[in-house]
PyMOL Python script that loads the backbone (N, CA, C, O; Angstrom):
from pymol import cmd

cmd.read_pdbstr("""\
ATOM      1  N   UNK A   1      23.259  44.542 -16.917  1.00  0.00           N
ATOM      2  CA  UNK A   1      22.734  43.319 -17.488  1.00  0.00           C
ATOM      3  C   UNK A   1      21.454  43.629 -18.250  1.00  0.00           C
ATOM      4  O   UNK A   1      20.716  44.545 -17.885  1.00  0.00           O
ATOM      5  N   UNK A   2      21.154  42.767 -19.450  1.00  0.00           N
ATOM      6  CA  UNK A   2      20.033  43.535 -19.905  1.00  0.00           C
ATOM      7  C   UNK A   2      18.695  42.827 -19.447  1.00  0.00           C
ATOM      8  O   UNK A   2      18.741  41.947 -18.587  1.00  0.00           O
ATOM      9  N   UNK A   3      17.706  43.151 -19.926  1.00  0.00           N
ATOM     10  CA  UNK A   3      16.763  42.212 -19.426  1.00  0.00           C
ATOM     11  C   UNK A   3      16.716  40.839 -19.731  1.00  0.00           C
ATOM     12  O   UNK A   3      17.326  40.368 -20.691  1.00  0.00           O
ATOM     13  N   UNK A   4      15.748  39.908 -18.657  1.00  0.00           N
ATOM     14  CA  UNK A   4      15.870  38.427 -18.727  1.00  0.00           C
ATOM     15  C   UNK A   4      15.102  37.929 -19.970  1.00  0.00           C
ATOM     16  O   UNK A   4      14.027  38.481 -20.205  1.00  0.00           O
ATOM     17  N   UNK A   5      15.513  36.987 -20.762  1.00  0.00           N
ATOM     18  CA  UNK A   5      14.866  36.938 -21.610  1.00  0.00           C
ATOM     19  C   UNK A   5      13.321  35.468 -21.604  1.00  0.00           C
ATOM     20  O   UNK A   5      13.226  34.242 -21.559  1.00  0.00           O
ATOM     21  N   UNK A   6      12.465  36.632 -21.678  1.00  0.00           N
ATOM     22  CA  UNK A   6      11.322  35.225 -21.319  1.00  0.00           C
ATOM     23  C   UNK A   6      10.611  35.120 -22.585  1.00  0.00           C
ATOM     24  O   UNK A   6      10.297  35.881 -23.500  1.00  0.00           O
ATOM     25  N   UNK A   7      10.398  33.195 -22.129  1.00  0.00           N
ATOM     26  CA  UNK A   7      10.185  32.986 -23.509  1.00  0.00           C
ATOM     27  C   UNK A   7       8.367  33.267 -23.687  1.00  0.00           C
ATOM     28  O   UNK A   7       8.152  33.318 -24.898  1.00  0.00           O
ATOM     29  N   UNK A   8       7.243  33.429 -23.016  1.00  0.00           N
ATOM     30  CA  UNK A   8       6.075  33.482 -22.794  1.00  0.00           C
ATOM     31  C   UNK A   8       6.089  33.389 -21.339  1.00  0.00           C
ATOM     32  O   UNK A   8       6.830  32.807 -20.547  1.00  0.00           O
ATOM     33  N   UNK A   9       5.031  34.151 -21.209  1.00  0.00           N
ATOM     34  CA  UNK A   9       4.021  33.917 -19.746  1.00  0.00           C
ATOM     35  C   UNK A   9       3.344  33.147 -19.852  1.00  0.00           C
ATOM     36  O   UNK A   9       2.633  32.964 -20.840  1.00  0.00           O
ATOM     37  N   UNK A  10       3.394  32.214 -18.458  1.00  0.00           N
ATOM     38  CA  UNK A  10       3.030  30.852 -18.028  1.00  0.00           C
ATOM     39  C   UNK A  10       1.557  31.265 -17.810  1.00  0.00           C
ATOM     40  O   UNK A  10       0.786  30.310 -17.909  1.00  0.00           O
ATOM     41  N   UNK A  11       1.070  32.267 -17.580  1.00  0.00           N
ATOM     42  CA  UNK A  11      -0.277  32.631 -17.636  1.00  0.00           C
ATOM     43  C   UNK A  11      -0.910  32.775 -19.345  1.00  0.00           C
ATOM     44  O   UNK A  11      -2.002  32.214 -19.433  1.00  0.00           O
ATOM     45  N   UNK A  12      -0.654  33.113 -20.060  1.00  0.00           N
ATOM     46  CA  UNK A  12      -1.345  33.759 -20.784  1.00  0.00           C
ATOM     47  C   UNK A  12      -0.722  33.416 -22.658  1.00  0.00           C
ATOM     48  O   UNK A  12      -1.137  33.628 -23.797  1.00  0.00           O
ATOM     49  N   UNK A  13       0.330  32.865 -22.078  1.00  0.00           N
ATOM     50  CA  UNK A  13       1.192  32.576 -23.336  1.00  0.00           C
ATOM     51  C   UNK A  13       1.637  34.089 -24.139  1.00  0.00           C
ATOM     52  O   UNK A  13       2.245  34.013 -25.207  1.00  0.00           O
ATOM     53  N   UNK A  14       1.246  35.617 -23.477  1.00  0.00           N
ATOM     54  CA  UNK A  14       2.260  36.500 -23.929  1.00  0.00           C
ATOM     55  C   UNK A  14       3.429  36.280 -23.902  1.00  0.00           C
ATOM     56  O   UNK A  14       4.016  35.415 -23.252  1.00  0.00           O
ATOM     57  N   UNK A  15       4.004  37.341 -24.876  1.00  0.00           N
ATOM     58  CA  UNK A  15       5.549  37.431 -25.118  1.00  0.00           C
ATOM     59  C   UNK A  15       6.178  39.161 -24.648  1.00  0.00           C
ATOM     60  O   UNK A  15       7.342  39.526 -24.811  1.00  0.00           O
ATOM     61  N   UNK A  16       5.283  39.840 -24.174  1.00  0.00           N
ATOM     62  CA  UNK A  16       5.663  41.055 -24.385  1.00  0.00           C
ATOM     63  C   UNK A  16       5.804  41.437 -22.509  1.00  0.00           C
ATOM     64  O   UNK A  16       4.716  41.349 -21.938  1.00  0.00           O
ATOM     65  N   UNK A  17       6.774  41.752 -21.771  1.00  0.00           N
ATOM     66  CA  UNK A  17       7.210  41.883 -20.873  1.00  0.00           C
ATOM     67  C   UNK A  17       7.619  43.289 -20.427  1.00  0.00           C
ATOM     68  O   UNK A  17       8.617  43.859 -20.869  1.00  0.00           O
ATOM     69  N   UNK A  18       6.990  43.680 -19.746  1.00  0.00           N
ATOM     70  CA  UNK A  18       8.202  45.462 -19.290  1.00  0.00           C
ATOM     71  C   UNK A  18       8.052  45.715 -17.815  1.00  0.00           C
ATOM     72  O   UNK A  18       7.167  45.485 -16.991  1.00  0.00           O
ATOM     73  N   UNK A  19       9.217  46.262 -17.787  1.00  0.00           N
ATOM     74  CA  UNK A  19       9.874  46.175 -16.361  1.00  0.00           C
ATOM     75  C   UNK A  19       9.051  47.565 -15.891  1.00  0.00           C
ATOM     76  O   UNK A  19       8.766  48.484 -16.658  1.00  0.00           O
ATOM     77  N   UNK A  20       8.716  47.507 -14.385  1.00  0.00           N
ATOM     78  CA  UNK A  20       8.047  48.076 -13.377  1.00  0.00           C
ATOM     79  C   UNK A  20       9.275  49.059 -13.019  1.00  0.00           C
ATOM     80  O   UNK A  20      10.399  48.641 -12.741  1.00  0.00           O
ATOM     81  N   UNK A  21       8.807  50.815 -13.074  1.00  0.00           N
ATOM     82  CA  UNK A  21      10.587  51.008 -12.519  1.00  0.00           C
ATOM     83  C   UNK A  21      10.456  51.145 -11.132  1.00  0.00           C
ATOM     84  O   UNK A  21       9.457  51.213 -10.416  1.00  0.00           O
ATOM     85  N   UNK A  22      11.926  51.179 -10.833  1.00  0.00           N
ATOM     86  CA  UNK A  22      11.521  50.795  -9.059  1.00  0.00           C
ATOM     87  C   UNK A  22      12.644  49.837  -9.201  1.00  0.00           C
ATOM     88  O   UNK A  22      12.962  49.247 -10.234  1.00  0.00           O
ATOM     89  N   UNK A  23      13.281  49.745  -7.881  1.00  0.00           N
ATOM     90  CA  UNK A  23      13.299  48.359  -6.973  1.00  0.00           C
ATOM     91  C   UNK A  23      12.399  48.430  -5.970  1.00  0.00           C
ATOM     92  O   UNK A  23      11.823  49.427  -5.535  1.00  0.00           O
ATOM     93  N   UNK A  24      12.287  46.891  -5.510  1.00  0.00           N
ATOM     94  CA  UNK A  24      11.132  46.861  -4.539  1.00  0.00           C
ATOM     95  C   UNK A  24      11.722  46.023  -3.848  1.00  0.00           C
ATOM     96  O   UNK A  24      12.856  45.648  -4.149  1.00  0.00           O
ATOM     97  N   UNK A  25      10.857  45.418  -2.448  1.00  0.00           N
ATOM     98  CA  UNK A  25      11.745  44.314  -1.776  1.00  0.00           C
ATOM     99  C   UNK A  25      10.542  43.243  -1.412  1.00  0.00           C
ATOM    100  O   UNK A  25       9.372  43.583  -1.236  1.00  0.00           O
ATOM    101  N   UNK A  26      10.925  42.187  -1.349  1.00  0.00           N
ATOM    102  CA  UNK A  26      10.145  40.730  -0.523  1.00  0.00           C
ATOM    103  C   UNK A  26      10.723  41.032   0.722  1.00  0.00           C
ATOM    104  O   UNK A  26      11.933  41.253   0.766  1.00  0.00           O
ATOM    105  N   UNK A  27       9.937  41.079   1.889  1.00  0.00           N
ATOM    106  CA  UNK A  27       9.864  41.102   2.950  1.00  0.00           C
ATOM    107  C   UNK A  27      10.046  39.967   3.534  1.00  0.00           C
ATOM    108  O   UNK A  27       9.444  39.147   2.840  1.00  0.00           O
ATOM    109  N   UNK A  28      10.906  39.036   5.093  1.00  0.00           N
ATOM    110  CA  UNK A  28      10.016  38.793   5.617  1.00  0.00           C
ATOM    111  C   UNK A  28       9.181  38.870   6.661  1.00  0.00           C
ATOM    112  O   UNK A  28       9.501  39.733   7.479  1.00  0.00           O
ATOM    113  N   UNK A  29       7.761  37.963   7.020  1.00  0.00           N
ATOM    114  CA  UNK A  29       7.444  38.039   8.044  1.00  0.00           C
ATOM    115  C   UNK A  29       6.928  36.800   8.798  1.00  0.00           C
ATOM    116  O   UNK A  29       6.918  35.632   8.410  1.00  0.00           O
ATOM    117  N   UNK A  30       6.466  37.364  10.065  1.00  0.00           N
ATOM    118  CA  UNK A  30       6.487  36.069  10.760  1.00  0.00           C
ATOM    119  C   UNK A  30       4.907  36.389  11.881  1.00  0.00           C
ATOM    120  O   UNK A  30       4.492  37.438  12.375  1.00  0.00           O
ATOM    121  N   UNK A  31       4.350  34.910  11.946  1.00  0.00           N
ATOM    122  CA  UNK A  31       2.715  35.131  12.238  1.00  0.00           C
ATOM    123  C   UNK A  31       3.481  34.587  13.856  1.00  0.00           C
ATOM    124  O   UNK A  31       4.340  33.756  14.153  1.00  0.00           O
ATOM    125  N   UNK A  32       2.515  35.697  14.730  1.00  0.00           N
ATOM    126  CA  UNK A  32       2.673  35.200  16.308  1.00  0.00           C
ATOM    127  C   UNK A  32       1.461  35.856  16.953  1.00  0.00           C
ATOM    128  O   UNK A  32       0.565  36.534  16.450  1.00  0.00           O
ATOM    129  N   UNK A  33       1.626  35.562  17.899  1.00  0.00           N
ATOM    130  CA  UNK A  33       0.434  35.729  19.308  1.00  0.00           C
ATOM    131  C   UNK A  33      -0.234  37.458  18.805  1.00  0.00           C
ATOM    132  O   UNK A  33      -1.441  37.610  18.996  1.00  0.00           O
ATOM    133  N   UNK A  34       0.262  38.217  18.422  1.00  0.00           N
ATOM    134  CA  UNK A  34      -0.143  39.104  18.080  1.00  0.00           C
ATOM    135  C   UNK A  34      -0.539  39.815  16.405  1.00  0.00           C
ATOM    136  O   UNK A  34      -1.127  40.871  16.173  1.00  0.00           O
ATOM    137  N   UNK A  35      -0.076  38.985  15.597  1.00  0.00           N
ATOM    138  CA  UNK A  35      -0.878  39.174  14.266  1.00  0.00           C
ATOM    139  C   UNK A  35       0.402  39.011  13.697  1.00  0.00           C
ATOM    140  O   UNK A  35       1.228  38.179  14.073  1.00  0.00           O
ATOM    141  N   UNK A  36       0.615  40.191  12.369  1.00  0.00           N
ATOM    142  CA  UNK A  36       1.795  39.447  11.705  1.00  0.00           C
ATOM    143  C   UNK A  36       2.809  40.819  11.658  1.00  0.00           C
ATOM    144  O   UNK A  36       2.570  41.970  11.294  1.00  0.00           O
ATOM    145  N   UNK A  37       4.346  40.027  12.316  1.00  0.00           N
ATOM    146  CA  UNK A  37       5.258  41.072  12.235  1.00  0.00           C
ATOM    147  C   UNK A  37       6.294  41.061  10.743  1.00  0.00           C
ATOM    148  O   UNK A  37       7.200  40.242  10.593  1.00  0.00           O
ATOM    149  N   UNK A  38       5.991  41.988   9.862  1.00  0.00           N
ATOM    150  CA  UNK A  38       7.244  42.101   8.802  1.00  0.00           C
ATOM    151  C   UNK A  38       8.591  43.118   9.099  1.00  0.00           C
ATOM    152  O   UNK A  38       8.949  44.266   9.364  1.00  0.00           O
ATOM    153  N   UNK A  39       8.918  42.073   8.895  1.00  0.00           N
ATOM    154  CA  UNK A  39      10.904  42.325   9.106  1.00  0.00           C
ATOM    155  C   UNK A  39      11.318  43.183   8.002  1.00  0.00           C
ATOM    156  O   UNK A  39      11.933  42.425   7.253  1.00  0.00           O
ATOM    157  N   UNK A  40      11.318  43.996   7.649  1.00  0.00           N
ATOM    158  CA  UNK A  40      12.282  44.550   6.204  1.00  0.00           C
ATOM    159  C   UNK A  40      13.335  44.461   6.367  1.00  0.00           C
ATOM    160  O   UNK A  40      13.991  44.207   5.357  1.00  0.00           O
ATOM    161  N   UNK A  41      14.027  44.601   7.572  1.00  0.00           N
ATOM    162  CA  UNK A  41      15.588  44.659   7.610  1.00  0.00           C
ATOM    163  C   UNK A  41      16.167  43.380   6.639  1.00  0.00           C
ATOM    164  O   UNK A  41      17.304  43.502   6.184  1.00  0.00           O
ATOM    165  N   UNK A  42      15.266  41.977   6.280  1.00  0.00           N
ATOM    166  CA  UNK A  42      15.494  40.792   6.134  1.00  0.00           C
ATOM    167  C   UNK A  42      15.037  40.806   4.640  1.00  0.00           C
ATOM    168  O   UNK A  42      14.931  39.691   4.129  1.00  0.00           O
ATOM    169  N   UNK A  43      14.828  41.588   4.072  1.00  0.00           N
ATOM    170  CA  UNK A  43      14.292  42.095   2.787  1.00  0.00           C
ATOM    171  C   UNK A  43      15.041  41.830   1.508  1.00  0.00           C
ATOM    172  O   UNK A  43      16.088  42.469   1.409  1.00  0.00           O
ATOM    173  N   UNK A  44      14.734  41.021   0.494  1.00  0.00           N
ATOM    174  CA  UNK A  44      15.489  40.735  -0.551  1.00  0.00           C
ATOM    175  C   UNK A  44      14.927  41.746  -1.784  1.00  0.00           C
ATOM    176  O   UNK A  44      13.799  41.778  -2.276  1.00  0.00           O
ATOM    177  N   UNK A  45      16.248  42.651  -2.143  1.00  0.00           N
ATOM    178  CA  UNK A  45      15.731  43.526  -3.467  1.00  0.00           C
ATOM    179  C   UNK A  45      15.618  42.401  -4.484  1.00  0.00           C
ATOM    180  O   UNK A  45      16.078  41.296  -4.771  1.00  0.00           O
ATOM    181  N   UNK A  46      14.372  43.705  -5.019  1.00  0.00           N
ATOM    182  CA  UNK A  46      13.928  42.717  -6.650  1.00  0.00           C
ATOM    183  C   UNK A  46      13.340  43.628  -7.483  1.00  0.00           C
ATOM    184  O   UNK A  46      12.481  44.427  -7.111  1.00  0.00           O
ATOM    185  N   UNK A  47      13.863  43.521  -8.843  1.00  0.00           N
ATOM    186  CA  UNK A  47      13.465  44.207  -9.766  1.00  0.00           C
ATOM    187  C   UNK A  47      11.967  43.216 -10.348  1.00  0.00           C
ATOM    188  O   UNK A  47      11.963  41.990 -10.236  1.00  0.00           O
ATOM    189  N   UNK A  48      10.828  43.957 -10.928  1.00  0.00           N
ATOM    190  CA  UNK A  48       9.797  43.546 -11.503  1.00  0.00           C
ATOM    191  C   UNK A  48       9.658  43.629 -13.158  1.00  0.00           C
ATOM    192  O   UNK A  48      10.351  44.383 -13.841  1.00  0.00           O
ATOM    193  N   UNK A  49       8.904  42.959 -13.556  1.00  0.00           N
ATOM    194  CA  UNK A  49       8.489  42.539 -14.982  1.00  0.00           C
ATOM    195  C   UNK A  49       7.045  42.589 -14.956  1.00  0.00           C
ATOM    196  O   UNK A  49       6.373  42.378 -13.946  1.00  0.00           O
ATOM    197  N   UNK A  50       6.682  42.816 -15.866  1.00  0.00           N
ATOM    198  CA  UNK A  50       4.694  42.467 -15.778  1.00  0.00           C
ATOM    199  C   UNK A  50       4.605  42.044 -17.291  1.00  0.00           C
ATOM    200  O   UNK A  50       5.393  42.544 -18.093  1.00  0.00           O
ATOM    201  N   UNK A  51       3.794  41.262 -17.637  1.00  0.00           N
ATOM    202  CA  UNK A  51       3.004  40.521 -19.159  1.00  0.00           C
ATOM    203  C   UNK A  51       2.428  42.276 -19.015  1.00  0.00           C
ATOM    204  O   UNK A  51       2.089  42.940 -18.036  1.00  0.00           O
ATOM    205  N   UNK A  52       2.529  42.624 -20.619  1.00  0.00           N
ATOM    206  CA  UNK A  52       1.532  43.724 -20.895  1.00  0.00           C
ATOM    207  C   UNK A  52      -0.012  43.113 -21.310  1.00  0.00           C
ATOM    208  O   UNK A  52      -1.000  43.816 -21.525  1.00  0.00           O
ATOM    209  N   UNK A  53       0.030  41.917 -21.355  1.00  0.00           N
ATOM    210  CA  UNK A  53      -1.267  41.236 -22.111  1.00  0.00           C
ATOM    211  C   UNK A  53      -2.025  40.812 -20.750  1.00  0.00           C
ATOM    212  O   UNK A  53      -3.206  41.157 -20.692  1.00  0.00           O
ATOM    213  N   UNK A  54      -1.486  40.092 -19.623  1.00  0.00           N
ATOM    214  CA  UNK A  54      -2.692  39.684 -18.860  1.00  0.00           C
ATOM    215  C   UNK A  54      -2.369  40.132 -17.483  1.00  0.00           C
ATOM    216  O   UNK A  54      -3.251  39.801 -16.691  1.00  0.00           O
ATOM    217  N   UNK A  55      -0.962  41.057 -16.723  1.00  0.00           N
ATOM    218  CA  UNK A  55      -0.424  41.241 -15.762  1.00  0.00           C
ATOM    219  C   UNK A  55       0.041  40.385 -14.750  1.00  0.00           C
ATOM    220  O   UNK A  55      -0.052  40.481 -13.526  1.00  0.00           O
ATOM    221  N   UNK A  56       0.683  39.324 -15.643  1.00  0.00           N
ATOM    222  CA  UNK A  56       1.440  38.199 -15.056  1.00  0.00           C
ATOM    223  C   UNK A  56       2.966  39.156 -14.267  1.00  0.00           C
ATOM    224  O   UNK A  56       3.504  40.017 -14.962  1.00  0.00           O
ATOM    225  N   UNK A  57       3.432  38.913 -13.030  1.00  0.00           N
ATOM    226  CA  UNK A  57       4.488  39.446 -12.764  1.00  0.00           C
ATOM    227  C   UNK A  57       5.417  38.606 -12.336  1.00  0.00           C
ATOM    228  O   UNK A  57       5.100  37.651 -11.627  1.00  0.00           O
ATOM    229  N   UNK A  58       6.695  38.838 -12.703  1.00  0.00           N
ATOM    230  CA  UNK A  58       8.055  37.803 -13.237  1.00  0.00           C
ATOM    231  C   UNK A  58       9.034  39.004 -12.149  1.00  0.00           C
ATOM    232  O   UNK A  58       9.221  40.166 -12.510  1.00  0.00           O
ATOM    233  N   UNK A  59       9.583  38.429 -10.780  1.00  0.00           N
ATOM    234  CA  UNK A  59      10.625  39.057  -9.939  1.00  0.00           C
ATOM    235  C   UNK A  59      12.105  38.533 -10.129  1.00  0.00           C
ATOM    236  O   UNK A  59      12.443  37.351 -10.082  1.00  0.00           O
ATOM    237  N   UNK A  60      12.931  39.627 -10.352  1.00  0.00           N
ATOM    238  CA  UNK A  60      14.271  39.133 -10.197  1.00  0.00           C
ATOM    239  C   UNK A  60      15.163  39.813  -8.819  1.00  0.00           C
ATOM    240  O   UNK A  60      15.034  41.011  -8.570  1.00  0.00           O
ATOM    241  N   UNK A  61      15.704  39.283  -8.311  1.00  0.00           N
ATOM    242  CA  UNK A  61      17.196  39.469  -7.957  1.00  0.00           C
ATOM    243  C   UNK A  61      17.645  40.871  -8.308  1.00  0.00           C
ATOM    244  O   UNK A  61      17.853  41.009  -9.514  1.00  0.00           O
ATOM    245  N   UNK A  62      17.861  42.012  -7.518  1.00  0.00           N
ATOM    246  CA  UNK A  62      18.008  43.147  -7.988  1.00  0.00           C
ATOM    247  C   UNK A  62      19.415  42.987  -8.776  1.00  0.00           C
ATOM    248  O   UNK A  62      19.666  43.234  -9.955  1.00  0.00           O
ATOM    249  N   UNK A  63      20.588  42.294  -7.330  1.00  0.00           N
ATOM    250  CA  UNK A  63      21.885  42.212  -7.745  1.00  0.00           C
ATOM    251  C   UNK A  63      22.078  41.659  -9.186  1.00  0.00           C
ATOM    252  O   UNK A  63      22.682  42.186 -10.121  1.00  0.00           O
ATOM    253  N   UNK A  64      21.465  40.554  -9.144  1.00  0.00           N
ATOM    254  CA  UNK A  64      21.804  40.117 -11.011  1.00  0.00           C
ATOM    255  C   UNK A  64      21.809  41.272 -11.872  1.00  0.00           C
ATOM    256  O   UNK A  64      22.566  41.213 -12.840  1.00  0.00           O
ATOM    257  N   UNK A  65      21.253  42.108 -11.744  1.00  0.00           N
ATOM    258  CA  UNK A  65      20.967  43.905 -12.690  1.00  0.00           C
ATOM    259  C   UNK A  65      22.257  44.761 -12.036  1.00  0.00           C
ATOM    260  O   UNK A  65      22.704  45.751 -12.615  1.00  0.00           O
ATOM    261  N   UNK A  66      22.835  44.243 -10.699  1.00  0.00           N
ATOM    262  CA  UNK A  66      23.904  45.689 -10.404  1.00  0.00           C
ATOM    263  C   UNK A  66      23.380  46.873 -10.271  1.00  0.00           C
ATOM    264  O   UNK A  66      23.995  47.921 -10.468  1.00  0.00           O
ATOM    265  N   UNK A  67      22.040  46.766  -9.876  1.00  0.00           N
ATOM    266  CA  UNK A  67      21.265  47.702  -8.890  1.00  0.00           C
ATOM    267  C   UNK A  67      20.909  48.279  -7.874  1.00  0.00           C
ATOM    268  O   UNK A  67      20.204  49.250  -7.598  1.00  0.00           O
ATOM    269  N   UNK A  68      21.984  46.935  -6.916  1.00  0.00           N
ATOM    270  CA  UNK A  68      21.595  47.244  -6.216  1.00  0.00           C
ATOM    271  C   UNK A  68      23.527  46.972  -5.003  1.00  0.00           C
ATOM    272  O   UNK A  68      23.557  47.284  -3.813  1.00  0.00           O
TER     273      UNK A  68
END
""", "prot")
cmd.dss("prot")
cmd.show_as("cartoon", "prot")
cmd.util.cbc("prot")
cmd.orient("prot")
């Protein structure tokens, strides 16, 4: 799939976008009696984007790319 097409960053009103390489994941976690436990097993892949103008970052869905 190719990249998403954005129309500006909601920050900054750039147009110029490039992908972070990597997948990465959102974690989650959960706050208890002892501070905070993160789960990765529960982890959603996601590919990244960043504004080259102000470092706004835009996450997708790895699967939408077939990356994962």
């Amino acid at each position: 799939m190719k990249a998403p097409k954005i129309e500006k960053c909601k920050n900054c009103d750039g147009t110029d976008f490039q992908r972070i390489d990597g997948i990465f994941a959102v974690t989650k976690v959960e706050k208890n009696d002892s501070g905070i436990s993160f789960m990765p097993a529960s982890g959603i892949p996601i590919i990244v984007y960043m504004c080259t103008k102000c470092g706004e970052l835009k996450f997708y869905p790895a699967k939408l790319f077939d990356e994962i």
